[in-house]
SEGUMI-127214 format. One line per 10 residues: their letters; for each residue x, y, z of C-alpha. Coordinates in Angstrom, 1 decimal, padded with zeros to 4 digits, always signed. Layout:
BEGIN
a	X/Y/Z ~ ...
END
This chain:
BEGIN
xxxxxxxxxx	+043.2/-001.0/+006.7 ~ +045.7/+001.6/+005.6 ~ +045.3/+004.3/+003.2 ~ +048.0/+003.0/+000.9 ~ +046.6/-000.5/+000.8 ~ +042.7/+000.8/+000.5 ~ +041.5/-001.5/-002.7 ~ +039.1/+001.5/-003.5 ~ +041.8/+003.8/-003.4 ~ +044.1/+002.4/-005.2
xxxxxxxxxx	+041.2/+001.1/-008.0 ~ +040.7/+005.0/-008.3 ~ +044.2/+005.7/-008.7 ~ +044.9/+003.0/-011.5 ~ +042.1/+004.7/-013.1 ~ +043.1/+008.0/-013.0 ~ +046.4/+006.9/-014.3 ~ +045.3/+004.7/-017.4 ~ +043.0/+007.0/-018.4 ~ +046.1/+009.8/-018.6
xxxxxxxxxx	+047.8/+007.1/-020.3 ~ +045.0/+007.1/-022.9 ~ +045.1/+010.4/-023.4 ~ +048.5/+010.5/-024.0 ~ +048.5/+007.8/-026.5 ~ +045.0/+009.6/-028.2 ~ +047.7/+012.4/-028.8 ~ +050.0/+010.6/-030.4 ~ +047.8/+009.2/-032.8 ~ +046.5/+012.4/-033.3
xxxxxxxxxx	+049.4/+014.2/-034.3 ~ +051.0/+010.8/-036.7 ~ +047.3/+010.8/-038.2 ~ +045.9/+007.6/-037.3 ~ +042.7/+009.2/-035.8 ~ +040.2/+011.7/-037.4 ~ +039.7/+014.4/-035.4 ~ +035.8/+013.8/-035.0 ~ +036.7/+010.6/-033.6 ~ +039.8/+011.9/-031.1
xxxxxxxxxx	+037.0/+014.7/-030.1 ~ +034.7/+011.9/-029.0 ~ +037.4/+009.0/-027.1 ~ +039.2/+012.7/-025.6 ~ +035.8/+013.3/-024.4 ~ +035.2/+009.5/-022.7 ~ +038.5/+009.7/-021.5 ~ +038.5/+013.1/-019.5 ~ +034.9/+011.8/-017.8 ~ +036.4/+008.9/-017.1
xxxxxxxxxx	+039.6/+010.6/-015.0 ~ +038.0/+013.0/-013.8 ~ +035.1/+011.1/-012.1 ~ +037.9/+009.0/-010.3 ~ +039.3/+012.0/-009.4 ~ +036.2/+013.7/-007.6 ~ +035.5/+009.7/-006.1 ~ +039.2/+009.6/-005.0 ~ +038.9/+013.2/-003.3 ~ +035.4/+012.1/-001.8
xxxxxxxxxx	+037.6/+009.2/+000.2 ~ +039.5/+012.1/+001.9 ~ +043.6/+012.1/+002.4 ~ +045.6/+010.2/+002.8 ~ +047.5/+009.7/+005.9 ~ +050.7/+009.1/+003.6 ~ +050.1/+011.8/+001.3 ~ +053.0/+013.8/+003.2 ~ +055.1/+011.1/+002.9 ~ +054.8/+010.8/-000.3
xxxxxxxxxx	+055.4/+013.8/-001.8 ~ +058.2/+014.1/+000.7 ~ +059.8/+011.4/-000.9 ~ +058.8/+012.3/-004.5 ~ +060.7/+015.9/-004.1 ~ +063.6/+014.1/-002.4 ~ +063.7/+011.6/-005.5 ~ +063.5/+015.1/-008.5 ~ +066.1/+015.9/-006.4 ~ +068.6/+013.0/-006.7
xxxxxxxxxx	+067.6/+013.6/-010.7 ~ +068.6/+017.5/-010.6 ~ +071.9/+016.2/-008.7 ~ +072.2/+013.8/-011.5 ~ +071.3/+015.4/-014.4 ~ +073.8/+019.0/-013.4 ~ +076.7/+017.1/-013.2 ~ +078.9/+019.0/-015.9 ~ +082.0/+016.7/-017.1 ~ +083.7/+019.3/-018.5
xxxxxxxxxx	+084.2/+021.4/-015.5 ~ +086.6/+018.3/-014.3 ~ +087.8/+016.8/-011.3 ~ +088.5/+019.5/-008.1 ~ +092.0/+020.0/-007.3 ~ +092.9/+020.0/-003.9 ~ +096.5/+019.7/-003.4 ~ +096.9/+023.1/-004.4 ~ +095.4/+024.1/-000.7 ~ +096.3/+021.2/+001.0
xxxxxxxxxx	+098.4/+023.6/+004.0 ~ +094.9/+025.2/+004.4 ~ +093.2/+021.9/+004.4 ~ +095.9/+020.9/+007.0 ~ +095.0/+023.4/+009.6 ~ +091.3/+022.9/+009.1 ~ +091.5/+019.5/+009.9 ~ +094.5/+018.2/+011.6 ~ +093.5/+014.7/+010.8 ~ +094.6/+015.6/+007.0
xxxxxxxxxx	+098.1/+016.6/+007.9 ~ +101.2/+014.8/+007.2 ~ +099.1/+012.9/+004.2 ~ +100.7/+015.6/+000.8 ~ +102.5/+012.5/-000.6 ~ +098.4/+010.9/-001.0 ~ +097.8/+013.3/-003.6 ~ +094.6/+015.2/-003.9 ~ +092.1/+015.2/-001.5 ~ +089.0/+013.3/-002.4
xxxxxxxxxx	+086.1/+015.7/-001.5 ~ +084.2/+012.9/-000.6 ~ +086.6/+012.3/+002.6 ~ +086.4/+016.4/+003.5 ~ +083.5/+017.8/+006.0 ~ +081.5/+020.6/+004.6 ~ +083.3/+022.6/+007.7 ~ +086.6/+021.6/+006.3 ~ +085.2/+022.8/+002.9 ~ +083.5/+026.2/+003.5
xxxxxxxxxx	+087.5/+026.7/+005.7 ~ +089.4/+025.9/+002.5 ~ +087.1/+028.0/+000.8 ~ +087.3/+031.2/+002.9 ~ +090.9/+031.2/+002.9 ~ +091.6/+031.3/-000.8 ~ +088.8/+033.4/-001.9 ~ +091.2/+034.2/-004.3 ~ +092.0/+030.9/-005.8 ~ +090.8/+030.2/-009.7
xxxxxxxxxx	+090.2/+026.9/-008.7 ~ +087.7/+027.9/-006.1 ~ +084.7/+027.6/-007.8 ~ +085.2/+023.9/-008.6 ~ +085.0/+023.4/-004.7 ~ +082.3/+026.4/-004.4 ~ +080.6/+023.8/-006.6 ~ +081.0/+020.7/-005.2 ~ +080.2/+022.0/-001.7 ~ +077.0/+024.1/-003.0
xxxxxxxxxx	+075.9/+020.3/-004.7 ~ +076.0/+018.9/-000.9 ~ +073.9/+021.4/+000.5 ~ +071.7/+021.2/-002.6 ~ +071.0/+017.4/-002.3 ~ +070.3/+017.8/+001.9 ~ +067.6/+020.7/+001.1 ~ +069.8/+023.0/+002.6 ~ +069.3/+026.4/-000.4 ~ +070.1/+028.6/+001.9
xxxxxxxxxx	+073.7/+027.2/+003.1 ~ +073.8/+026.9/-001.1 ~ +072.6/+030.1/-002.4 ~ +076.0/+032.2/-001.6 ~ +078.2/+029.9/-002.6 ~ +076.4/+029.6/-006.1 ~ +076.0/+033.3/-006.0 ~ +079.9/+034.0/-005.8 ~ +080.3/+031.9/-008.7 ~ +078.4/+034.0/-011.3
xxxxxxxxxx	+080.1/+036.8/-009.8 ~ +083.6/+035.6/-010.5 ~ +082.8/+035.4/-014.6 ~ +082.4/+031.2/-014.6 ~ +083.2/+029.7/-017.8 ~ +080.1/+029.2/-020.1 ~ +079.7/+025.3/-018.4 ~ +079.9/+026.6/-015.2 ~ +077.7/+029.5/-015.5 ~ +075.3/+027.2/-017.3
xxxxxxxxxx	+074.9/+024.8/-014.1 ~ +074.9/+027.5/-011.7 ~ +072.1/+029.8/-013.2 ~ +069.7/+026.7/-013.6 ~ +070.6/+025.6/-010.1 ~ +069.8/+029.2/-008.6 ~ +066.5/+029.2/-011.1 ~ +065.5/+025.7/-009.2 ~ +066.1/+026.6/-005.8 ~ +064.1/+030.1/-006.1
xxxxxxxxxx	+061.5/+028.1/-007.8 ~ +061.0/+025.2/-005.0 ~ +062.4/+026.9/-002.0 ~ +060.1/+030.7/-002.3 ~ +057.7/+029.6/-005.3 ~ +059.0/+033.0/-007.4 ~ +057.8/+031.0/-010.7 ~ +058.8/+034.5/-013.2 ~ +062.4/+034.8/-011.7 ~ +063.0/+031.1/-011.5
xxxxxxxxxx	+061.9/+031.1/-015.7 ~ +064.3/+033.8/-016.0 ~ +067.3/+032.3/-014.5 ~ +067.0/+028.9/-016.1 ~ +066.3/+030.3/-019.2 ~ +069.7/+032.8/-019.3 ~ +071.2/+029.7/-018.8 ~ +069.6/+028.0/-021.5 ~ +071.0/+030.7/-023.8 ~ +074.2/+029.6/-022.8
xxxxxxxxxx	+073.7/+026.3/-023.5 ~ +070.6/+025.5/-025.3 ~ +070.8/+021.5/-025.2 ~ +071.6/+021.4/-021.6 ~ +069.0/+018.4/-020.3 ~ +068.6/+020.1/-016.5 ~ +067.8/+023.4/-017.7 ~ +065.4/+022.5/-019.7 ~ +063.7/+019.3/-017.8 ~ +063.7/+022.3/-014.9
xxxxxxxxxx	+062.3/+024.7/-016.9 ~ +059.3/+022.5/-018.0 ~ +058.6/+021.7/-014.5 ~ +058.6/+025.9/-013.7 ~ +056.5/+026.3/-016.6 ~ +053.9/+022.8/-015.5 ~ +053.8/+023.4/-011.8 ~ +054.7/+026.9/-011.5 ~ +052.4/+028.6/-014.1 ~ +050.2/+026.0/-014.6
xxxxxxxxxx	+050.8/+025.7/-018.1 ~ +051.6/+022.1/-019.4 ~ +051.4/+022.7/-023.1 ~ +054.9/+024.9/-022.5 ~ +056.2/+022.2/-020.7 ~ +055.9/+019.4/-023.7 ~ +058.8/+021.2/-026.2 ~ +061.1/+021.8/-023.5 ~ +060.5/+018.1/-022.2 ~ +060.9/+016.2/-025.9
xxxxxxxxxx	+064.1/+018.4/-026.3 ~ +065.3/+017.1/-023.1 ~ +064.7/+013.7/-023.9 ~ +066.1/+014.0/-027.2 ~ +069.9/+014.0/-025.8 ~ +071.4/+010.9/-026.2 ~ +073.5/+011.1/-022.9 ~ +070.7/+010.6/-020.4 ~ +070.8/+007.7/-018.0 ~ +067.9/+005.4/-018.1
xxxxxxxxxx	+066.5/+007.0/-014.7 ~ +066.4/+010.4/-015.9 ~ +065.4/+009.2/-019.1 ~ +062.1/+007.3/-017.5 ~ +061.0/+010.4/-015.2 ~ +061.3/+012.6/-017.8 ~ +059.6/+010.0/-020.5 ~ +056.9/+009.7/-017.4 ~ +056.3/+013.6/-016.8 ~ +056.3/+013.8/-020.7
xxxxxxxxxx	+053.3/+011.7/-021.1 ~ +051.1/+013.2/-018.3 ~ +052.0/+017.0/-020.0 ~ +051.0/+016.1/-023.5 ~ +047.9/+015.4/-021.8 ~ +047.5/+018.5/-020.5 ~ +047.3/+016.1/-016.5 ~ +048.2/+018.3/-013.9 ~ +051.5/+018.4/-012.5 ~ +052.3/+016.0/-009.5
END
C-alpha cells in the first residue's frame, strides 16, 4: 500500500487539518464576540490536543516516500502564484521593433519579418533575449525585456541566471511600478534560494513603501515573516491586506484565503 493512499495516514492528516480549521473558525468567533473567552480558552484547549496528538501519531508512521514530491510540487505551484500575482499592467507591453536589426543577427530565423511588427517574446529564445539585451544596454526600453526575461528564469527556478538582470534594473532608476516588482522579486529569491529571512524582509518591505497595496509584496512578506522567522501572528495583517484587493484572481485569492486560515491559527507554515 502506498504512503499517499495509507487510510491511517490520511485519517491523521484530515485530522490535523479540521482541527486547524477549528481553530480558525474559534478565532473568528472570538474576535466578532460570539464566544466568551472562558469558553474559547477551553474548545482552543480540545482543539490543540486534538491536532497535535495526530501530529505526534502521524510522525510516529514515519515519511513519507512522496514527501519530496510534494513539497517539490507545492514550491513549484507558490511559484506559478508569485509569477501571477507580479505581473504589473502598467509597465505595458515590451517593444521590440525598436531592436529588431539586433534581433536579426541573433537569430537569423527572425530576419526579413520587420513588416510582422513587434516581436512577441513568447516566440524569442532566452539566448536571443540576453543577445538583444547585451547589445542595447543602453536602450530605455531595456528593462521591460530585462523583465520579461528575468520572469522566465524566475518561473524555471533558475535565481541565479535572474538575479543580474533584476539587479540592473534598480540600478537604472526604474519607475516606482517597476522598482516595486523588482525589489519584492529580489526579496523572494534571497529568501527561498539562501534562507537570508532579515534581508529578504528588508527588500520586500522597501518595496512595499513604494507601493503599499501591492498583493505580492505583501502575500511574500507574510510568507518571510511565517516560514522565515517563525512568526505567524505577523503574517495574518499582511495576508488580510492582501486579500483585501479586489483585483485578485480566484487562484491567488484561494491560496492566500487557505494560508490565511492556518496563520490565524498560529499552524505552522507548510
Amino acid at each position: 500500500m502506498s504512503a499517499t493512499t495509507d487510510p491511517r495516514r490520511l485519517h491523521l492528516e484530515e485530522t490535523i487539518a479540521q482541527a486547524t480549521r477549528d481553530l480558525a473558525e474559534l478565532e473568528e468567533q472570538v474576535a466578532t464576540g460570539e464566544i466568551d473567552a472562558e469558553t474559547a480558552a477551553e474548545l482552543r484547549a480540545a482543539y490543540e490536543e486534538e491536532r497535535d496528538q495526530a501530529r505526534e501519531l502521524l510522525a510516529a508512521l514515519g515519511p513519507s516516500p512522496d514527501d519530496e514530491e510534494a513539497r517539490q510540487a507545492k514550491r513549484s505551484r507558490r511559484r506559478v502564484l508569485v509569477g501571477a500575482l507580479i505581473l504589473v499592467a502598467a509597465l505595458g507591453s515590451v517593444v521590440f521593433s525598436v531592436m529588431r536589426s539586433v534581433t536579426d543577427r541573433a537569430n537569423p530565423a527572425l530576419q526579413g519579418t520587420a513588416a510582422a511588427g513587434p516581436i512577441d517574446p513568447d516566440s524569442v529564445s532566452n539566448e536571443t533575449l540576453e543577445a538583444v539585451i547585451a547589445a542595447n544596454l543602453d536602450n530605455p526600453q531595456i528593462n521591460g525585456m530585462r523583465f520579461a526575461l528575468a520572469d522566465r528564469y524566475f518561473e524555471a527556478g533558475d535565481y541565479a541566471k535572474a538575479f543580474p538582470h533584476l539587479q540592473a534594473i534598480l540600478e537604472s532608476d526604474p519607475p516606482p511600478e517597476l522598482a516595486t516588482a523588482t525589489l519584492v522579486r529580489l526579496g523572494w529569491m534571497v529568501y527561498d534560494g539562501n534562507q537570508e529571512v532579515e534581508l529578504a524582509a528588508s527588500l520586500i518591505r522597501q518595496a512595499l513603501d513604494i507601493t503599499p497595496d501591492y498583493p505580492l509584496g505583501l502575500y511574500l512578506l507574510a510568507r518571510v515573516e511565517w516560514c522565515g522567522a517563525g512568526d505567524p501572528a505577523a503574517a495574518v495583517p499582511l495576508l488580510e491586506q492582501a486579500m483585501a484587493n479586489p483585483e485578485l484572481d480566484s487562484e491567488s485569492r484561494s491560496v492566500i484565503e487557505a494560508d490565511l486560515a492556518v496563520a490565524r491559527a498560529g499552524g505552522p507554515c507548510s
